[in-house]
mmCIF file as Biopython writes it, N, C-alpha, C and O atoms, coordinates in Angstrom:
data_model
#
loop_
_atom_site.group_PDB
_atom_site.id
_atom_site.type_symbol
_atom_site.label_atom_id
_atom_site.label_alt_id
_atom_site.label_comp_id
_atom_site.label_asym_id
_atom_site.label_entity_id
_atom_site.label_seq_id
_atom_site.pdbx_PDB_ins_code
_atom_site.Cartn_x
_atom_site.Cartn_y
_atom_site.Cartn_z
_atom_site.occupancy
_atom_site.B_iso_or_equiv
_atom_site.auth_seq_id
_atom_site.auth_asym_id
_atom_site.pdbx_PDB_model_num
ATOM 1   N N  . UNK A ? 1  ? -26.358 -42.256 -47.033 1.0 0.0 1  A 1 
ATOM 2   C CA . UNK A ? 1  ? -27.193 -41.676 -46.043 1.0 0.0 1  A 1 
ATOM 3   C C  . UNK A ? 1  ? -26.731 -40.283 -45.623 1.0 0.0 1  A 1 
ATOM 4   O O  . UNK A ? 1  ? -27.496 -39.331 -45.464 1.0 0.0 1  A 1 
ATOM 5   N N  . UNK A ? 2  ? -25.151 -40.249 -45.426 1.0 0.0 2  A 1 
ATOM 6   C CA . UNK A ? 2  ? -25.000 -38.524 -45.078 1.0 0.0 2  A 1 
ATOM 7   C C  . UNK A ? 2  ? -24.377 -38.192 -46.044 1.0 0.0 2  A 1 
ATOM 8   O O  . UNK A ? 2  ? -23.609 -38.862 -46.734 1.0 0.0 2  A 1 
ATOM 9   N N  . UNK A ? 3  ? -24.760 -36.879 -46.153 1.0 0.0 3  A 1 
ATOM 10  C CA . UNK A ? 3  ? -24.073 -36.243 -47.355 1.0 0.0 3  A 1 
ATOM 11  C C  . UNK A ? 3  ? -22.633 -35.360 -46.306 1.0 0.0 3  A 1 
ATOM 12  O O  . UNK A ? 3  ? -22.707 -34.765 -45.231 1.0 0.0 3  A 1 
ATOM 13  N N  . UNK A ? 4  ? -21.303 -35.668 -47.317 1.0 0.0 4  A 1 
ATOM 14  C CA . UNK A ? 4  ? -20.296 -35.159 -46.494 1.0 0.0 4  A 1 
ATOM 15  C C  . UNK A ? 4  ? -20.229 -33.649 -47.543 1.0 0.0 4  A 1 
ATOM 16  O O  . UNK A ? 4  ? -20.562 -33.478 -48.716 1.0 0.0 4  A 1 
ATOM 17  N N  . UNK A ? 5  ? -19.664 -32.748 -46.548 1.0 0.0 5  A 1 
ATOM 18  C CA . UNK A ? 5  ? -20.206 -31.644 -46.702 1.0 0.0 5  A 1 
ATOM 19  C C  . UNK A ? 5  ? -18.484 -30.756 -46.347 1.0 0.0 5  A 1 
ATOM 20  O O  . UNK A ? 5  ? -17.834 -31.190 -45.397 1.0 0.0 5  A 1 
ATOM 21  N N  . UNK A ? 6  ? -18.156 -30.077 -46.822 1.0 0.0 6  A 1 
ATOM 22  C CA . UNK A ? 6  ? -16.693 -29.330 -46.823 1.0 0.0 6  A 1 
ATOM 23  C C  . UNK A ? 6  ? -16.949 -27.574 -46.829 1.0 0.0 6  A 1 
ATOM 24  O O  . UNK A ? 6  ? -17.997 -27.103 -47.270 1.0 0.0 6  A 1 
ATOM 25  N N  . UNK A ? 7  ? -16.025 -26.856 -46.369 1.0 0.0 7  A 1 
ATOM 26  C CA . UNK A ? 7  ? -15.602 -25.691 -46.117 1.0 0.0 7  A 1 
ATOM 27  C C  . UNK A ? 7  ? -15.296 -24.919 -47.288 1.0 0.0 7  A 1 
ATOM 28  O O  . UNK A ? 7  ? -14.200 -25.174 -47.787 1.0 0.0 7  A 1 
ATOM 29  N N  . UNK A ? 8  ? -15.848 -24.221 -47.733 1.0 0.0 8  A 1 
ATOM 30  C CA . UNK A ? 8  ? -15.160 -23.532 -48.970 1.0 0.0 8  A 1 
ATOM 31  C C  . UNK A ? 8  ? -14.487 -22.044 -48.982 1.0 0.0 8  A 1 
ATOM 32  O O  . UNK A ? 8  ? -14.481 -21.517 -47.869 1.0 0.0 8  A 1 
ATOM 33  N N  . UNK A ? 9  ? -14.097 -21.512 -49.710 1.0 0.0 9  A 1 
ATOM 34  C CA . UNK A ? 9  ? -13.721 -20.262 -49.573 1.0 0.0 9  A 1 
ATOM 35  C C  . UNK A ? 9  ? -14.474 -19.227 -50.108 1.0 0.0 9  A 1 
ATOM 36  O O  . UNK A ? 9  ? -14.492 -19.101 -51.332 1.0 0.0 9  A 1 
ATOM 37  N N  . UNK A ? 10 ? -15.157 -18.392 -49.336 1.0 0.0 10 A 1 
ATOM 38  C CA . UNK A ? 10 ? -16.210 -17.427 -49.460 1.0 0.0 10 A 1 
ATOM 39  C C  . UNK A ? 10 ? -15.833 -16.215 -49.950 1.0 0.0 10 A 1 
ATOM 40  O O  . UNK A ? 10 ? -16.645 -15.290 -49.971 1.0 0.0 10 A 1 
ATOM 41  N N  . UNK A ? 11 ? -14.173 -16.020 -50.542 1.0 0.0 11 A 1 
ATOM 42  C CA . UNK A ? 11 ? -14.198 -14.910 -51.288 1.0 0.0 11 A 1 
ATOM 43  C C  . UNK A ? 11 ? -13.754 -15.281 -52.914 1.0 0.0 11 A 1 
ATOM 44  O O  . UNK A ? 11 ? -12.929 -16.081 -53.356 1.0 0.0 11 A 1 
ATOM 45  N N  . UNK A ? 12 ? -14.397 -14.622 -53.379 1.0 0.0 12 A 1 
ATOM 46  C CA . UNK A ? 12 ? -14.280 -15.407 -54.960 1.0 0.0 12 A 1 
ATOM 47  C C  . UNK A ? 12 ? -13.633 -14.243 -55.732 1.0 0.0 12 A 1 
ATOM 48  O O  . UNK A ? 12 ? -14.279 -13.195 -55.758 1.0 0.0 12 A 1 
ATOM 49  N N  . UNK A ? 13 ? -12.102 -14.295 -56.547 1.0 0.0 13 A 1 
ATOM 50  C CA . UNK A ? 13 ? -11.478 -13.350 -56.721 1.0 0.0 13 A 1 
ATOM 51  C C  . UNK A ? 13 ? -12.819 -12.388 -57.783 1.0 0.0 13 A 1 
ATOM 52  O O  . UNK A ? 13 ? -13.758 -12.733 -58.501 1.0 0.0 13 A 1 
ATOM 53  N N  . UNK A ? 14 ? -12.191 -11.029 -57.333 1.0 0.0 14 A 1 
ATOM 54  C CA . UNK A ? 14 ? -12.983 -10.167 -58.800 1.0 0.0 14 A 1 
ATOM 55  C C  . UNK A ? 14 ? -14.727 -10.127 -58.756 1.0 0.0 14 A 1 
ATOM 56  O O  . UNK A ? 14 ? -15.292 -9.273  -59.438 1.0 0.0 14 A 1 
ATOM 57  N N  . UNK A ? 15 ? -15.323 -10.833 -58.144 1.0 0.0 15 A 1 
ATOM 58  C CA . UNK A ? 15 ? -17.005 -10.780 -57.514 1.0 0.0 15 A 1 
ATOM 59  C C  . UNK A ? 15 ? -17.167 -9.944  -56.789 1.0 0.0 15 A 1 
ATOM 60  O O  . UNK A ? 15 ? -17.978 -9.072  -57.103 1.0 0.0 15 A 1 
ATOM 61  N N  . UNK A ? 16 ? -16.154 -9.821  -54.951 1.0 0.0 16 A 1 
ATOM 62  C CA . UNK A ? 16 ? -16.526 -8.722  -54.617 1.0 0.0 16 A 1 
ATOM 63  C C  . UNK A ? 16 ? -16.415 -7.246  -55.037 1.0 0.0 16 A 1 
ATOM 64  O O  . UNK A ? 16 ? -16.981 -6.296  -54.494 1.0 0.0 16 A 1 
ATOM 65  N N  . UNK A ? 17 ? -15.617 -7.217  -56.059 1.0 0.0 17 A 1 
ATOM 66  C CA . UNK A ? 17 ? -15.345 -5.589  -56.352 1.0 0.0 17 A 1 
ATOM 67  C C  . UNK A ? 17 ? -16.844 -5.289  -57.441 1.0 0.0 17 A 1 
ATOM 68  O O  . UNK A ? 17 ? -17.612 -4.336  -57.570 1.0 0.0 17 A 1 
ATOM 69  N N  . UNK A ? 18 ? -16.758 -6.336  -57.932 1.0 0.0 18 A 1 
ATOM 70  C CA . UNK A ? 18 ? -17.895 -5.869  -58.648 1.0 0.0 18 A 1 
ATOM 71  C C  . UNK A ? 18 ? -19.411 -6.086  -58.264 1.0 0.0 18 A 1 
ATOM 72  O O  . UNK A ? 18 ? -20.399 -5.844  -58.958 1.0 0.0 18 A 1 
ATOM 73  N N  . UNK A ? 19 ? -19.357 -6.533  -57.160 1.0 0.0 19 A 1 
ATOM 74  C CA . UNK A ? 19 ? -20.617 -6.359  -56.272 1.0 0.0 19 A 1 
ATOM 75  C C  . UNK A ? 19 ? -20.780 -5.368  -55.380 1.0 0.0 19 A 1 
ATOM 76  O O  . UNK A ? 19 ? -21.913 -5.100  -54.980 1.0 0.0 19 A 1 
ATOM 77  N N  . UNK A ? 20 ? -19.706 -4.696  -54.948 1.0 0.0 20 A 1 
ATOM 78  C CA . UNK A ? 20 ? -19.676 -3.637  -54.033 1.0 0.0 20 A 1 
ATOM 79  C C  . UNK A ? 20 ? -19.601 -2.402  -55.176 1.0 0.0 20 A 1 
ATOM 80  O O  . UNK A ? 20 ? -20.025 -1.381  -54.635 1.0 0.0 20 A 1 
ATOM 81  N N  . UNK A ? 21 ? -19.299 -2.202  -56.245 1.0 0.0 21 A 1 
ATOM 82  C CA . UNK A ? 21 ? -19.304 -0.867  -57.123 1.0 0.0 21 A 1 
ATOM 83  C C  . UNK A ? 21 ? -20.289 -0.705  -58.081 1.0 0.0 21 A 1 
ATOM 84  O O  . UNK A ? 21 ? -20.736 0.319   -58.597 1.0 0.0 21 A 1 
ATOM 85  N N  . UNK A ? 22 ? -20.626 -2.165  -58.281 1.0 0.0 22 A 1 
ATOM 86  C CA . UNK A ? 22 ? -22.186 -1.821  -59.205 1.0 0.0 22 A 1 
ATOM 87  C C  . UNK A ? 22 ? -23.702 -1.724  -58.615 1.0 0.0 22 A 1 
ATOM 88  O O  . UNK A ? 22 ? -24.747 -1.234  -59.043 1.0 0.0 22 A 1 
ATOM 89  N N  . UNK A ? 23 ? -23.211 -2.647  -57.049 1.0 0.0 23 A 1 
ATOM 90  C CA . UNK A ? 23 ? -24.631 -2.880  -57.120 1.0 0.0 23 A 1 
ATOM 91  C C  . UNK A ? 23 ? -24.610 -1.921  -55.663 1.0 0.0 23 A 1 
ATOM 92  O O  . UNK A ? 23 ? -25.166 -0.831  -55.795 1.0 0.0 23 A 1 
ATOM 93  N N  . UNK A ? 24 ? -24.219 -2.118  -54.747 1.0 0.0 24 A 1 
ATOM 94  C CA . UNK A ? 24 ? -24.380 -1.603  -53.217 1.0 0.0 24 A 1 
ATOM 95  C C  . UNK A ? 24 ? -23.388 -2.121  -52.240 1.0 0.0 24 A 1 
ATOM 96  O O  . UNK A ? 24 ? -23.224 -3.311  -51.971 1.0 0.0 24 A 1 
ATOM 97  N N  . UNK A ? 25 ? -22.372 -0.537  -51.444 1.0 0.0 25 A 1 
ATOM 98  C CA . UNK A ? 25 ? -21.381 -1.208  -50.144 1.0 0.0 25 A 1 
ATOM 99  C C  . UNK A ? 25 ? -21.951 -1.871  -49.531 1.0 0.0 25 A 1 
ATOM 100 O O  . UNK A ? 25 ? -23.139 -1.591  -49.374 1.0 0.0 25 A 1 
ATOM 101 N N  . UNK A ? 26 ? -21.473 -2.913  -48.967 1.0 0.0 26 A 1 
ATOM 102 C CA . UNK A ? 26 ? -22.158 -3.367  -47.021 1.0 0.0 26 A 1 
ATOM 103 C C  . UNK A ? 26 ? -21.387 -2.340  -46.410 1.0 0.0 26 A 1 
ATOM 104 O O  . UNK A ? 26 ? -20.459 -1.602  -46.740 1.0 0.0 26 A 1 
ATOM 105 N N  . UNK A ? 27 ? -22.299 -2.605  -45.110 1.0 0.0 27 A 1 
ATOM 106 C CA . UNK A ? 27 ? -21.917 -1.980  -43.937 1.0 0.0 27 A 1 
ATOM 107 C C  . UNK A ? 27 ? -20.367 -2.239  -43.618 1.0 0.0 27 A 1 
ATOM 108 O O  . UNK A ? 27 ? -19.509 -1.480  -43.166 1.0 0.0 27 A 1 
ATOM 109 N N  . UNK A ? 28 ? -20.326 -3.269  -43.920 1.0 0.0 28 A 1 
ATOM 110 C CA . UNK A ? 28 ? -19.384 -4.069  -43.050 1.0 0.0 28 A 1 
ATOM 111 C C  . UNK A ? 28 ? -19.261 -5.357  -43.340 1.0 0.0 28 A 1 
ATOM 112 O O  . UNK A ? 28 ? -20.103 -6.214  -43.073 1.0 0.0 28 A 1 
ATOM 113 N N  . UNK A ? 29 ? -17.382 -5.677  -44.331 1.0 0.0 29 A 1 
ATOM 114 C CA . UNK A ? 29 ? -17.354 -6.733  -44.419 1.0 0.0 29 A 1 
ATOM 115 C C  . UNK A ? 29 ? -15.719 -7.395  -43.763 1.0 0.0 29 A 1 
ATOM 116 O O  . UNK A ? 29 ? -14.572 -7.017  -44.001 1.0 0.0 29 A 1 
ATOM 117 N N  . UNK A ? 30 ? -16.254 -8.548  -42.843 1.0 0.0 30 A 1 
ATOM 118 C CA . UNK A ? 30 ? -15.302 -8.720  -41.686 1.0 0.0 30 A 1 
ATOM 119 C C  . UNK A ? 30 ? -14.689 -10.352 -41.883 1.0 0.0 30 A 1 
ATOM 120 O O  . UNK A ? 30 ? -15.514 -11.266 -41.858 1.0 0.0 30 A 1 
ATOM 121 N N  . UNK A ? 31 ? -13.202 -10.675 -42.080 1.0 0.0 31 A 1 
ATOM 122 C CA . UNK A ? 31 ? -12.977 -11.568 -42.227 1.0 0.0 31 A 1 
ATOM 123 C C  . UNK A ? 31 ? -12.049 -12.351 -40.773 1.0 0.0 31 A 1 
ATOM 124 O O  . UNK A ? 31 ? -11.699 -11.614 -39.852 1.0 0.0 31 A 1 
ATOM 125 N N  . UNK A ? 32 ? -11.695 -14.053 -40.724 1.0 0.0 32 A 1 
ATOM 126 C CA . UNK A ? 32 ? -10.980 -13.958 -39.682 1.0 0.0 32 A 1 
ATOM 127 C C  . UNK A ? 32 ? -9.630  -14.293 -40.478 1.0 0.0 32 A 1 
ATOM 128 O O  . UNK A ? 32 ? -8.761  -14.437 -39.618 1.0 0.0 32 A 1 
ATOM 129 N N  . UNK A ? 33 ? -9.257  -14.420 -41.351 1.0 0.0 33 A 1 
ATOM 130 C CA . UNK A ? 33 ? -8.086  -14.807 -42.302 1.0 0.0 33 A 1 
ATOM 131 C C  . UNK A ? 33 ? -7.930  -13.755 -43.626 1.0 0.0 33 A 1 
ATOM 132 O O  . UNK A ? 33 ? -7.943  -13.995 -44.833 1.0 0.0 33 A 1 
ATOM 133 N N  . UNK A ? 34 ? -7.828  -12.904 -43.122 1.0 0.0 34 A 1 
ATOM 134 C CA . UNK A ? 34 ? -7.646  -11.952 -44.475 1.0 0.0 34 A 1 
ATOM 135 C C  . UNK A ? 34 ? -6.702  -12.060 -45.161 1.0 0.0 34 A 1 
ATOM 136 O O  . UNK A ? 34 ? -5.593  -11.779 -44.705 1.0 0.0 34 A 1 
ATOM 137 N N  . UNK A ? 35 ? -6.868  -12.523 -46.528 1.0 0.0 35 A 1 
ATOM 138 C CA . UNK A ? 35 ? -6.058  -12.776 -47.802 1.0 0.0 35 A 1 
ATOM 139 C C  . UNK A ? 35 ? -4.667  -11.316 -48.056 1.0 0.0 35 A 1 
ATOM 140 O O  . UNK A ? 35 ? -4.607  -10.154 -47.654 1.0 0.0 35 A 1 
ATOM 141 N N  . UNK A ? 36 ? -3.800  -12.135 -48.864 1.0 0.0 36 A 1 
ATOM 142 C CA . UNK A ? 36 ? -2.614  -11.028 -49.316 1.0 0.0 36 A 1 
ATOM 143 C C  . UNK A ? 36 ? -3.519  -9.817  -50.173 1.0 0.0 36 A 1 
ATOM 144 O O  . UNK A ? 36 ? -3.176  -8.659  -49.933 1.0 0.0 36 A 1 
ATOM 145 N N  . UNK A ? 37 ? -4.308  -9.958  -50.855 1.0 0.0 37 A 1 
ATOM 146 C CA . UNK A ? 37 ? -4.941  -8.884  -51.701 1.0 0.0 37 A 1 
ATOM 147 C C  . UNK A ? 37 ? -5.819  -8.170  -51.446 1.0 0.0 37 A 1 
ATOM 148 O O  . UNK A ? 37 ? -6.379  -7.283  -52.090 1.0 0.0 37 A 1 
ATOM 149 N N  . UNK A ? 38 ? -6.048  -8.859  -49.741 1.0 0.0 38 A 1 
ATOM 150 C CA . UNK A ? 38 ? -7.629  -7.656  -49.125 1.0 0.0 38 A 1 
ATOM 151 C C  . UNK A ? 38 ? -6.611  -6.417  -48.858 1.0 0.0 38 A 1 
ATOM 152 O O  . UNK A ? 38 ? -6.970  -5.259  -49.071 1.0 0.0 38 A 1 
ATOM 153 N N  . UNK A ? 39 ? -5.184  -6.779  -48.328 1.0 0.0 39 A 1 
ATOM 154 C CA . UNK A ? 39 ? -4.406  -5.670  -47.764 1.0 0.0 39 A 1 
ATOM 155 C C  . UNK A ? 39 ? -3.639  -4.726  -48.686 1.0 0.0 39 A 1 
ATOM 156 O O  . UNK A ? 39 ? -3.000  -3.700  -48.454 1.0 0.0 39 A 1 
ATOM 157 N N  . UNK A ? 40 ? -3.896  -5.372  -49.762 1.0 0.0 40 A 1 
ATOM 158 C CA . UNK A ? 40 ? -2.824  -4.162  -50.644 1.0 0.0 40 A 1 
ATOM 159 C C  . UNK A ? 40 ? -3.653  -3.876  -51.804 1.0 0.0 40 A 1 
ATOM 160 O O  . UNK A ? 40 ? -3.130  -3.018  -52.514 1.0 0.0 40 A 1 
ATOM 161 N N  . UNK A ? 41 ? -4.890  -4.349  -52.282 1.0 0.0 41 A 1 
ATOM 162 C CA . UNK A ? 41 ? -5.880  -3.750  -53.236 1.0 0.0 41 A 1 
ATOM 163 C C  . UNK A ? 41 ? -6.248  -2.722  -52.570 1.0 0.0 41 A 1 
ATOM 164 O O  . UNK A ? 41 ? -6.565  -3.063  -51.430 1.0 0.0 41 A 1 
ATOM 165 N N  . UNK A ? 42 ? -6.412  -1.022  -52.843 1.0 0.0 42 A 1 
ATOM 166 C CA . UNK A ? 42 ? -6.994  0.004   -52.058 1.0 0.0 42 A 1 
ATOM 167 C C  . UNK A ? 42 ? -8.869  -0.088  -51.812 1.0 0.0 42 A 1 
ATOM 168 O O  . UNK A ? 42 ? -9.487  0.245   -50.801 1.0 0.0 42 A 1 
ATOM 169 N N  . UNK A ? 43 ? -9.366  -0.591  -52.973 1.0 0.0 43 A 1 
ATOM 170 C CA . UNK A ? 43 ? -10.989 -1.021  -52.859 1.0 0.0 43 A 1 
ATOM 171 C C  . UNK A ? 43 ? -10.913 -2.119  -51.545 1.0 0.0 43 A 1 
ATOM 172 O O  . UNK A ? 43 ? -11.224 -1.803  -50.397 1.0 0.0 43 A 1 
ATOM 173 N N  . UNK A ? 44 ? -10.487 -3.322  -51.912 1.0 0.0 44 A 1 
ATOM 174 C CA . UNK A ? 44 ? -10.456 -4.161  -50.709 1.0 0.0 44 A 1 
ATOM 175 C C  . UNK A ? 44 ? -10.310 -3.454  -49.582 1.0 0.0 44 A 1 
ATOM 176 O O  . UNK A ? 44 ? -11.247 -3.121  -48.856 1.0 0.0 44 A 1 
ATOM 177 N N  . UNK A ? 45 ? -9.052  -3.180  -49.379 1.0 0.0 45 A 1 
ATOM 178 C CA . UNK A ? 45 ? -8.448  -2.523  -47.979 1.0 0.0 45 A 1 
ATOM 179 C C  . UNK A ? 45 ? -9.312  -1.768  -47.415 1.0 0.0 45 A 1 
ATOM 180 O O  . UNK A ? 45 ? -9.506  -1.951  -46.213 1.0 0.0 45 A 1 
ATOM 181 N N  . UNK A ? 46 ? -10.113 -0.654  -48.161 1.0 0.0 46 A 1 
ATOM 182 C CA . UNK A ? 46 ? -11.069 -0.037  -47.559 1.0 0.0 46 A 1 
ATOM 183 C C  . UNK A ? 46 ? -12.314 -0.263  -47.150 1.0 0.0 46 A 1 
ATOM 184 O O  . UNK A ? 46 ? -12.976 0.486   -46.431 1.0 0.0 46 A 1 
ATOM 185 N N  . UNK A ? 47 ? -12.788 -1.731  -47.793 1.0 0.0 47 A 1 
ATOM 186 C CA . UNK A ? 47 ? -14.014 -2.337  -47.488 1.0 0.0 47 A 1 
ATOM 187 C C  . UNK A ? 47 ? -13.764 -3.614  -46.541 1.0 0.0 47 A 1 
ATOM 188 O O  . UNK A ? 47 ? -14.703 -4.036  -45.866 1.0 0.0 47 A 1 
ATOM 189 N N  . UNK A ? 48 ? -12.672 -4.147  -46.495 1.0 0.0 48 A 1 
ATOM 190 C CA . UNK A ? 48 ? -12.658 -5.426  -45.921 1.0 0.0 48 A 1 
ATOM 191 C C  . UNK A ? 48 ? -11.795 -5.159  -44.401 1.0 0.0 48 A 1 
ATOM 192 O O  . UNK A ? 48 ? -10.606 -4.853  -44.486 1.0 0.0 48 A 1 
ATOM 193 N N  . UNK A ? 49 ? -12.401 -5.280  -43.104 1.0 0.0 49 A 1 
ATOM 194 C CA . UNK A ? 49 ? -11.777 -5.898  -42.114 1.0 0.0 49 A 1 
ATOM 195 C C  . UNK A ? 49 ? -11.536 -6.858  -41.471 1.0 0.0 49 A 1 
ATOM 196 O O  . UNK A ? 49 ? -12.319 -7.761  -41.768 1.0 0.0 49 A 1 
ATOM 197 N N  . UNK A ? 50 ? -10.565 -7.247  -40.431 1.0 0.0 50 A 1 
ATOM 198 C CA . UNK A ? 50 ? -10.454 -8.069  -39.741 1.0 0.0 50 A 1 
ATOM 199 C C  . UNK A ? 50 ? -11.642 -8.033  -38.825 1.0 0.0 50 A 1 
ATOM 200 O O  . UNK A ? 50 ? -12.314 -7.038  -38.551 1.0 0.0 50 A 1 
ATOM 201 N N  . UNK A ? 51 ? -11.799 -9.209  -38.408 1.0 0.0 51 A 1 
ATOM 202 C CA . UNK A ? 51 ? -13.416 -9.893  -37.305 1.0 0.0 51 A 1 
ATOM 203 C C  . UNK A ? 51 ? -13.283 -8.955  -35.738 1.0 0.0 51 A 1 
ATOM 204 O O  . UNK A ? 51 ? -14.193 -8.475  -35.062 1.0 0.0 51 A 1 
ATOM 205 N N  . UNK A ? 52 ? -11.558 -8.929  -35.473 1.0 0.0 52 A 1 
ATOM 206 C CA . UNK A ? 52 ? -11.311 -8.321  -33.970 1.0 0.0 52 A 1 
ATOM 207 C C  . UNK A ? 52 ? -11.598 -7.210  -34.361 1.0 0.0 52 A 1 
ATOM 208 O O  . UNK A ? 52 ? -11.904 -6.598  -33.338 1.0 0.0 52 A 1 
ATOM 209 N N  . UNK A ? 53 ? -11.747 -6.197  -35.666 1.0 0.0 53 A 1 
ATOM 210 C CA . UNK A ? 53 ? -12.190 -5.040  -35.769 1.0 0.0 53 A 1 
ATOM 211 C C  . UNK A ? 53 ? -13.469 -4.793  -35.449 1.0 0.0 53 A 1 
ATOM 212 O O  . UNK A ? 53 ? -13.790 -3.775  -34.837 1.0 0.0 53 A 1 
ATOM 213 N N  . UNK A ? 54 ? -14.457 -5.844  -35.894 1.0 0.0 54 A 1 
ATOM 214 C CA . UNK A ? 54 ? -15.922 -5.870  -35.732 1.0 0.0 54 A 1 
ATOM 215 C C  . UNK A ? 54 ? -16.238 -6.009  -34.070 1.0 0.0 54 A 1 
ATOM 216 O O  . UNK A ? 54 ? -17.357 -5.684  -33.674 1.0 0.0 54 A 1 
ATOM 217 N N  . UNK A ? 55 ? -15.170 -6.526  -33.062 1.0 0.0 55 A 1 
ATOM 218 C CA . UNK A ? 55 ? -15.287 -6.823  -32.037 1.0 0.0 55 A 1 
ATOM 219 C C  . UNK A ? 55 ? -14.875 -5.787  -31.063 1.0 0.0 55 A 1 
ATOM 220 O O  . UNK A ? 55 ? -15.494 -5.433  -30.059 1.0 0.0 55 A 1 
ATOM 221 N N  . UNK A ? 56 ? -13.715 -5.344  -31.515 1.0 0.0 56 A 1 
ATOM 222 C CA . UNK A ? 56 ? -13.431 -4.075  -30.488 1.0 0.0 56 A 1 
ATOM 223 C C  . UNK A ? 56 ? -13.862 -2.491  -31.164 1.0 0.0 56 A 1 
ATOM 224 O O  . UNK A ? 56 ? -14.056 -1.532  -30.416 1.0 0.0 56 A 1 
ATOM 225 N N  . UNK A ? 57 ? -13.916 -2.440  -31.883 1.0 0.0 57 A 1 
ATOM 226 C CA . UNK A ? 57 ? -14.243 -1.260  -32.637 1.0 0.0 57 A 1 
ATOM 227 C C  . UNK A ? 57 ? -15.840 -0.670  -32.983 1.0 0.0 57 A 1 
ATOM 228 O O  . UNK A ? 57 ? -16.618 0.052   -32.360 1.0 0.0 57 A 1 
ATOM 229 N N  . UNK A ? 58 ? -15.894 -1.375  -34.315 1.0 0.0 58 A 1 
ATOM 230 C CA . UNK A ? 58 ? -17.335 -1.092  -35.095 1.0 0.0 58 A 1 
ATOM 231 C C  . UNK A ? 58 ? -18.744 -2.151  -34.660 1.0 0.0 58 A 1 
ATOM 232 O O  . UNK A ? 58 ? -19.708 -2.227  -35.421 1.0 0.0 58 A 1 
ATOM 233 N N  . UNK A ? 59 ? -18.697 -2.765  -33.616 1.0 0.0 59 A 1 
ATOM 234 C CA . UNK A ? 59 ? -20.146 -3.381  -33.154 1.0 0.0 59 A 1 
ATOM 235 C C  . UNK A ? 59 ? -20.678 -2.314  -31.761 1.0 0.0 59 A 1 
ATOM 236 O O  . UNK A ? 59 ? -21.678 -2.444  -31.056 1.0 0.0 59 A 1 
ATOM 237 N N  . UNK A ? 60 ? -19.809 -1.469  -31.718 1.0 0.0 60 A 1 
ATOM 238 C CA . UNK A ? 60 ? -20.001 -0.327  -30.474 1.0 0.0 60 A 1 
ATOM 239 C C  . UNK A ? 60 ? -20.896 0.525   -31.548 1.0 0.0 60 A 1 
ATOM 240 O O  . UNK A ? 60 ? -21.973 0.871   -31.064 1.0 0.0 60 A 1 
ATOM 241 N N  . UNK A ? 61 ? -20.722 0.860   -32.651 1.0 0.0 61 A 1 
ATOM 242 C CA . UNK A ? 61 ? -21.728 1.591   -33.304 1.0 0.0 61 A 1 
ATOM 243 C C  . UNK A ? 61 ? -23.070 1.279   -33.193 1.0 0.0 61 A 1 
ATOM 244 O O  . UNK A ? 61 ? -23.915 2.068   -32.770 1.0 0.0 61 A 1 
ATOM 245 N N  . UNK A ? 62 ? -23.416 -0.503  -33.773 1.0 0.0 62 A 1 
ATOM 246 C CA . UNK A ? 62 ? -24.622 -0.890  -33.849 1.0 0.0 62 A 1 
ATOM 247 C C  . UNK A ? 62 ? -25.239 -0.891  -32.416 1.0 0.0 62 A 1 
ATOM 248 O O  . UNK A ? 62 ? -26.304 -0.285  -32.302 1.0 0.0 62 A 1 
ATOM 249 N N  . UNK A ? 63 ? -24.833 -1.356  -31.555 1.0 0.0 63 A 1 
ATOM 250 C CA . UNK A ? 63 ? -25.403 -1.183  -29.963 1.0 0.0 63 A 1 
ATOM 251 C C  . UNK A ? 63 ? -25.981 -0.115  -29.454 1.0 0.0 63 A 1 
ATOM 252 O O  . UNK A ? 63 ? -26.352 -0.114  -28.280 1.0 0.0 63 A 1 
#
């Protein structure tokens, strides 16, 4: 009757680089657990922030 249902991990190595250079940046991509390789890949690092960034920082833009 219920289907049990689990958490997965939404970054899939090597997808985002090649979704962000072939096809189109986001605005803004904000994690709350950022991995060892968002911080020391320079593509990552420059596309990927932390969530408190989106909170104290860059949601003052969109407003």
């Amino acid at each position: 009757m219920f289907r049990k249902t689990k958490i997965t991990i939404g970054f899939l190595s090597g997808h985002f680089k090649g979704y962000t250079v072939k096809l189109n940046p986001l605005d803004g991509v904000y994690y709350c657990d950022i991995r060892p390789n968002m911080q020391t890949e320079d593509i990552l690092k420059n596309q990927i922030k932390t969530f408190d960034n989106l909170l104290i920082e860059d949601i003052w833009q969109f407003v």
